[in-house]
Backbone as a ProteinNet text record, in pm:
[ID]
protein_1_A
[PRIMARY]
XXXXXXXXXXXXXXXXXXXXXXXXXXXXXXXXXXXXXXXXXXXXXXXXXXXXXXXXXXXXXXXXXXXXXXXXXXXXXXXXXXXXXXXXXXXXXXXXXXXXXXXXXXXXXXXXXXXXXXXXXXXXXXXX
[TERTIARY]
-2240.9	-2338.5	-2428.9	-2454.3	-2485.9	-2683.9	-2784.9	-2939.2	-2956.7	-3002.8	-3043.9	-3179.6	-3200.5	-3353.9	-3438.1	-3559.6	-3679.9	-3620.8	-3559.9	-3508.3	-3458.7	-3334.4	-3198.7	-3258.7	-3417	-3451.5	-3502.2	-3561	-3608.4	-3510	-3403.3	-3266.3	-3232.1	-3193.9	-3162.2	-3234.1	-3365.3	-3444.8	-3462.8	-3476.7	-3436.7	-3314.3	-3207.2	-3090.9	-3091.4	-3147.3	-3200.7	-3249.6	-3293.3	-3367.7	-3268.9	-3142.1	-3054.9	-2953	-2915.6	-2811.4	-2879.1	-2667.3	-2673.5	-2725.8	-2749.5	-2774.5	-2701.9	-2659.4	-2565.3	-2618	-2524	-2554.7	-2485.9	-2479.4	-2430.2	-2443	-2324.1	-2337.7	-2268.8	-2296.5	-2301.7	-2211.4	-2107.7	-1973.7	-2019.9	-1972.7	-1972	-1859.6	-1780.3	-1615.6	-1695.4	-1779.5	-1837.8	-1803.9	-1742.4	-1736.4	-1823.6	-1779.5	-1924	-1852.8	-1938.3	-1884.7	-1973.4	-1938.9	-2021.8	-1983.4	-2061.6	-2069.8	-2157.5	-2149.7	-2256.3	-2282.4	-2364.9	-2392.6	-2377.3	-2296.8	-2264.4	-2289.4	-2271.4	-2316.2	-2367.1	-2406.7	-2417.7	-2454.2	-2489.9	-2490.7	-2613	-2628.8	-2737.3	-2684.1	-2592.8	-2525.3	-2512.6	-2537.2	-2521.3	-2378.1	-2311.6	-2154.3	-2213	-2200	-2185.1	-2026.9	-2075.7	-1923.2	-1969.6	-1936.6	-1992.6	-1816	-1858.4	-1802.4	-1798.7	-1660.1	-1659.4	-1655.1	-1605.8	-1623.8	-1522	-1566.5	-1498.5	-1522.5	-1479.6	-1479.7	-1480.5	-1638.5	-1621.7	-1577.9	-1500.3	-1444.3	-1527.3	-1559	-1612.5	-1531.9	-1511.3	-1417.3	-1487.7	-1544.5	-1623.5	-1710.7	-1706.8	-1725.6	-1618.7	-1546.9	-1447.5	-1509.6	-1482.4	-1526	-1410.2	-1355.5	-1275.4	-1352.4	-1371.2	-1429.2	-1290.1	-1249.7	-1163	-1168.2	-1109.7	-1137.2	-1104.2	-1181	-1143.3	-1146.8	-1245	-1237.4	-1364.9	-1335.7	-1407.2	-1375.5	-1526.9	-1505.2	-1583.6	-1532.2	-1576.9	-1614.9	-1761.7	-1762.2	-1855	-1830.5	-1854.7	-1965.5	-2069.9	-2215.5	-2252.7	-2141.4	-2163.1	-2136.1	-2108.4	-1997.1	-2115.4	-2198	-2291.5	-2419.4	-2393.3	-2503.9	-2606.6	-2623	-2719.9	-2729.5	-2760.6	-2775.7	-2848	-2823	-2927	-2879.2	-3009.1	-3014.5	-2999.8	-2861.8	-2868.4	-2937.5	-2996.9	-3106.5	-2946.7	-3004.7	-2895.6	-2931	-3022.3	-3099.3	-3090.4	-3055.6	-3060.6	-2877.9	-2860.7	-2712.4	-2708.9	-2538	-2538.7	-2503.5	-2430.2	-2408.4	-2444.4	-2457.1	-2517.8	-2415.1	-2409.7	-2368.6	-2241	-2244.5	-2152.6	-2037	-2058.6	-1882.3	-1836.6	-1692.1	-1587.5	-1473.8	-1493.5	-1456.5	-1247.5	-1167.6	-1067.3	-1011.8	-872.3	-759	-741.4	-715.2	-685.2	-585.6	-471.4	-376.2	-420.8	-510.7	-608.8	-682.5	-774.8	-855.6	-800.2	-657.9	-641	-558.6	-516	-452.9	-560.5	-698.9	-788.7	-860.4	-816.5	-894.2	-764.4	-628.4	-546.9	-571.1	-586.7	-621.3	-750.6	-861.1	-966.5	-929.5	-876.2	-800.2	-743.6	-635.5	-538.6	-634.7	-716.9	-845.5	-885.6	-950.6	-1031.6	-935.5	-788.2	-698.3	-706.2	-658.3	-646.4	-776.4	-897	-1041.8	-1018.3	-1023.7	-998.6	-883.7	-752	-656.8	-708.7	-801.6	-828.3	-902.2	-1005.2	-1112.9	-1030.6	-985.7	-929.7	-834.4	-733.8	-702.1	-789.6	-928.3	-1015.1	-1108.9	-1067	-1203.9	-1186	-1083.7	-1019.7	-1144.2	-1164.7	-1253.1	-1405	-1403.9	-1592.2	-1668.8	-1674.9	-1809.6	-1912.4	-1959.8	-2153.3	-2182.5
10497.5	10460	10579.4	10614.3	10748.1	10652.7	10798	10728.8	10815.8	10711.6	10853.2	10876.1	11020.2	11052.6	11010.5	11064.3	10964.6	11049.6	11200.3	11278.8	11172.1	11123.3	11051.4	10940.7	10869.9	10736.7	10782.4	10869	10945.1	10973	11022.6	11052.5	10905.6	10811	10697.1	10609.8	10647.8	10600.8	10647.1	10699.8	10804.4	10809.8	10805.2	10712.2	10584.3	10521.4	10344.3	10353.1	10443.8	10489.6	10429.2	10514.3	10545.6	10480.5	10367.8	10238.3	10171.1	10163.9	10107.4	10206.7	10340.3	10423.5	10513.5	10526.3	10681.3	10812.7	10859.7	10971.5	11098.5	11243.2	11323.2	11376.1	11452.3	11464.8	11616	11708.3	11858.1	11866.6	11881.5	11924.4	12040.8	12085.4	12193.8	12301.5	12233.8	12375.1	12374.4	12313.3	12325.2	12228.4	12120.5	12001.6	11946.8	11898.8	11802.7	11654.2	11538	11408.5	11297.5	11252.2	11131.6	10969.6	10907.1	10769.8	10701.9	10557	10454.9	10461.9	10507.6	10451.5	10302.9	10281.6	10174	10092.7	10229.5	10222.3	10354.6	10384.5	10469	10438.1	10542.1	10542	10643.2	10595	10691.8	10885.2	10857.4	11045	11065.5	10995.3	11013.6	11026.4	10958.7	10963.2	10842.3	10860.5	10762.3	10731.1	10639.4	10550.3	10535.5	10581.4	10588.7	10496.2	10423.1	10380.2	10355.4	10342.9	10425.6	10599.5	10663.2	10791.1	10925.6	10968	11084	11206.5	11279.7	11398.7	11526.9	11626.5	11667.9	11808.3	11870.6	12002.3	12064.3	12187.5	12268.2	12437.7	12473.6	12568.3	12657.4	12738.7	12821.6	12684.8	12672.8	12575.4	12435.2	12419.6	12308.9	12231.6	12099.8	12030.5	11872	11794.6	11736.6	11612.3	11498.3	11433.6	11323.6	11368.5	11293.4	11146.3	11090.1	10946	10929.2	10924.8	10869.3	10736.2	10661.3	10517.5	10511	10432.5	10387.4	10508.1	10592.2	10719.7	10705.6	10796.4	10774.8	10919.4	10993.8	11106.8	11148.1	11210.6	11260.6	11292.4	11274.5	11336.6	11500.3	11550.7	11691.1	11751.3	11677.6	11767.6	11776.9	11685.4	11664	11812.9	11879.5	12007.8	11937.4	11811.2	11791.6	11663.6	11559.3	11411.8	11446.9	11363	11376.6	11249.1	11183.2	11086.2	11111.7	11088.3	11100.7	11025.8	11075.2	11011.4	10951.3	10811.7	10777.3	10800.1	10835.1	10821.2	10995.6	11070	11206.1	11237.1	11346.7	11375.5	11433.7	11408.7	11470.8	11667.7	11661.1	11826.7	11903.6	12010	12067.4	12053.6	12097.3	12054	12150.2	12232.1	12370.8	12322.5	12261.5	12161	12111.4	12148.3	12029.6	11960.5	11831.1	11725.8	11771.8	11800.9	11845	11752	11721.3	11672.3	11654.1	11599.2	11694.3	11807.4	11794.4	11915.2	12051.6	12026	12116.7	12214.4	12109	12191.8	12196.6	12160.1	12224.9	12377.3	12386.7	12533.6	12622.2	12591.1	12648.1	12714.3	12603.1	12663.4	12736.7	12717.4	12778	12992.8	12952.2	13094.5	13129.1	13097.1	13130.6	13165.3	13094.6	13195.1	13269.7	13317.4	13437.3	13546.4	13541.2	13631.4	13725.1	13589	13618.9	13682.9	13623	13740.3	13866.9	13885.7	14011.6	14148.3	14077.7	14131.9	14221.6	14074.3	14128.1	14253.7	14166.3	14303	14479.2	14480.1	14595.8	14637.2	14548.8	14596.9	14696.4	14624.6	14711.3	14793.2	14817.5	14949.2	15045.3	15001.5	15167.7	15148	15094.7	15148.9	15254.5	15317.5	15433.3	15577.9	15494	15594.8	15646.1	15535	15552.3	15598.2	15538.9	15536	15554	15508.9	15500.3	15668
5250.4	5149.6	5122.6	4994.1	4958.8	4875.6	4956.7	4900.8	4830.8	4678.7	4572.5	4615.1	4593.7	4563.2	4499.5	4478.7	4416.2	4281.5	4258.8	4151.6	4106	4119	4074	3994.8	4047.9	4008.2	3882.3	3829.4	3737.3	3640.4	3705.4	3588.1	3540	3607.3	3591.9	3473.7	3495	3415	3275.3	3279.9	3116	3083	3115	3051.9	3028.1	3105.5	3003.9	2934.8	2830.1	2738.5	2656.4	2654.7	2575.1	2570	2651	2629.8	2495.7	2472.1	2323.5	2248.6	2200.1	2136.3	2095.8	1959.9	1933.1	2033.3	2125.1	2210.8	2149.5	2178.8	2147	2288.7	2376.9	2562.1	2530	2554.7	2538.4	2716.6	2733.9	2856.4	2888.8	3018	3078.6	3026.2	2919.1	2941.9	2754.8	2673.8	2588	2468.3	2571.3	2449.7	2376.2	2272.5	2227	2191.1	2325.9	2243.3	2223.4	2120.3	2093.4	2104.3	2105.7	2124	2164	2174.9	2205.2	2379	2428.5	2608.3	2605.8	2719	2758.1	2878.3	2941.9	3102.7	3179.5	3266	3345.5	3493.1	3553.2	3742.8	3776.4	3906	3955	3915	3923	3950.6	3775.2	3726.1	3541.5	3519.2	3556.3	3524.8	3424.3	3309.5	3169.6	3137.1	3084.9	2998.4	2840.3	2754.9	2637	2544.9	2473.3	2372.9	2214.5	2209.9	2037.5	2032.6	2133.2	2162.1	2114.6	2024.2	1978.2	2027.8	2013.4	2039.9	1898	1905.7	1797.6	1773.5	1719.3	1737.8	1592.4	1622.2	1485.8	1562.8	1419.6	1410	1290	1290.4	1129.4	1116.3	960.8	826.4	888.6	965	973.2	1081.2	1070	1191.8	1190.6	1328.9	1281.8	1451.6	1372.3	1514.7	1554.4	1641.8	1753	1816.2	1767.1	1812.5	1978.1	2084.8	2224.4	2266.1	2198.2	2267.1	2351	2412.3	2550.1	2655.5	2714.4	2765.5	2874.8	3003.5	3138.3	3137.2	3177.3	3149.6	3309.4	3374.1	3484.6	3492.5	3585.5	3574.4	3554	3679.4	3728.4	3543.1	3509	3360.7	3246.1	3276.2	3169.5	3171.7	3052.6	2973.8	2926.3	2845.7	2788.1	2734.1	2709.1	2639.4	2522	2424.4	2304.7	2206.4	2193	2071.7	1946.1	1859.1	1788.9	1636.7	1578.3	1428.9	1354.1	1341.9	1250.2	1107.5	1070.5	930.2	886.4	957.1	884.8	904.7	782.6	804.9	919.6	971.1	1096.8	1044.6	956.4	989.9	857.3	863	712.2	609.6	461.7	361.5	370.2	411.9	393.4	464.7	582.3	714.2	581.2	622.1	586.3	714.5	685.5	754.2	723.8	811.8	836.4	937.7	916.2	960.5	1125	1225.7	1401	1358.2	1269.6	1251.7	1231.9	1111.7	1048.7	1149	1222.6	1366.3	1454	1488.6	1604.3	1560.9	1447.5	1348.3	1342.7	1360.2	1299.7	1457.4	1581.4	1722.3	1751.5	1725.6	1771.2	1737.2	1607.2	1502.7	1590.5	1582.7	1673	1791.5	1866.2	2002	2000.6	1936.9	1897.5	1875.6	1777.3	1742	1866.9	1901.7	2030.9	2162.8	2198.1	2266.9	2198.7	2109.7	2034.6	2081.6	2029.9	2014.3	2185.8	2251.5	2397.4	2469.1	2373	2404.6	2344.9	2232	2191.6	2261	2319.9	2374.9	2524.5	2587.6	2680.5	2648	2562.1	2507.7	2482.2	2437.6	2420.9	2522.6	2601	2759.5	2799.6	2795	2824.8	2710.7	2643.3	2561.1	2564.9	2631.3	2702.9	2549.5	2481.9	2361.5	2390.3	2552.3	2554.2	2558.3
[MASK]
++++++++++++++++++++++++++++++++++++++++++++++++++++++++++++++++++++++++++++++++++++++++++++++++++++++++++++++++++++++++++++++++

């Protein structure tokens, strides 16, 4: 049997804030997902439902339908209430396909190998 701290009672509590509330939960590997809190635990492992998952890529953004989501405490960057009354993203996103964004993170990674492969081809050059 594991005793939370007087910390933990504090965390606990400020997530009852937020049951039954559109959440937005910021991941540790840099996800972003949303949904309704449903439940949670002393350790902030939430269960959020109705839960997508939102990918942005440039100007592209494509939100992922998950369902009913079990999300780990340790994993959690950040909670945030989302305003249902203001738009969620600026005017300039366009709302894209899963095919679409995952073509579009795929291209973004390739990039980003590349950038990297050059970069170490000219270390050899010492610029500073």
């Amino acid at each position: 049997m594991s005793w939370a701290g007087p910390d933990d009672v504090y965390l606990s509590t400020s997530l009852a804030s937020y049951l039954d509330k559109k959440l937005l939960v910021l991941l540790r590997d840099g996800r972003k997902l949303m949904g309704t809190l449903c439940s949670f635990d002393q350790f902030a492992n939430a269960v959020l439902e109705s839960a997508c998952d939102r990918v942005i890529v440039g100007d592209l953004y494509c939100d992922i339908p998950l369902g009913l989501y079990v999300i780990r405490g340790e994993n959690v960057v950040l909670i945030g209430e989302l305003d249902l009354e203001r738009e969620e993203l600026p005017p300039h996103m366009t709302r894209v396909s899963v095919a679409e964004i995952r073509r579009a993170q795929k291209a973004e990674r390739e990039a980003s190998d590349l950038k990297g492969t050059m970069r170490k081809r000219m270390e050899f050059l010492d610029l500073d």
